[in-house]
N, C-alpha and C positions, 0 to 999 in steps of 0.2 A: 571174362576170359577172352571173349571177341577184341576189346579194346586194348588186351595185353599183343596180342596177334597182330594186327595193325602199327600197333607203336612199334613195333619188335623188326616190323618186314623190313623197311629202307635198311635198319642195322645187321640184320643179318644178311641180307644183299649184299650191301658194301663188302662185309665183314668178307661174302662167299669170293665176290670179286678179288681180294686183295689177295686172298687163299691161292687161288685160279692164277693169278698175275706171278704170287712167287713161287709157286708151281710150275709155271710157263716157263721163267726166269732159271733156276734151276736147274732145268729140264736139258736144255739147250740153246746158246746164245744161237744158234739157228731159228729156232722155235719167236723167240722173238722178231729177228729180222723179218720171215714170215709174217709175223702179226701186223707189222708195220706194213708191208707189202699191200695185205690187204685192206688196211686202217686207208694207205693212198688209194686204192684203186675203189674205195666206197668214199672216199672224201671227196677225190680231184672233180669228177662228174656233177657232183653235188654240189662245188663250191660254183663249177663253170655254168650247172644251172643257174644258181644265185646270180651269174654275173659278177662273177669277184676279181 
């Protein structure tokens, strides 16, 4: 049962995500632009520490 649980998690993950995403999507094309908003402002920093 443990090993069914395990196999199971990544796909129900994704699965939760994709849920989440056309939900979002949906919701309001605001809601998106948001998303992206903060998708940059947790990447830009990140990438500038990388040196990119």
């Amino acid at each position: 049962m443990r090993s069914w649980i395990v196999f199971n998690l990544p796909i129900v993950f994704a699965g939760g995500l994709i849920a989440a995403a056309g939900a979002a999507a949906q919701l309001a094309p605001g809601a998106g632009v948001l998303a992206v908003i903060a998708g940059l402002q947790c990447y830009i920093p990140l990438k500038n520490k990388l040196g990119g």
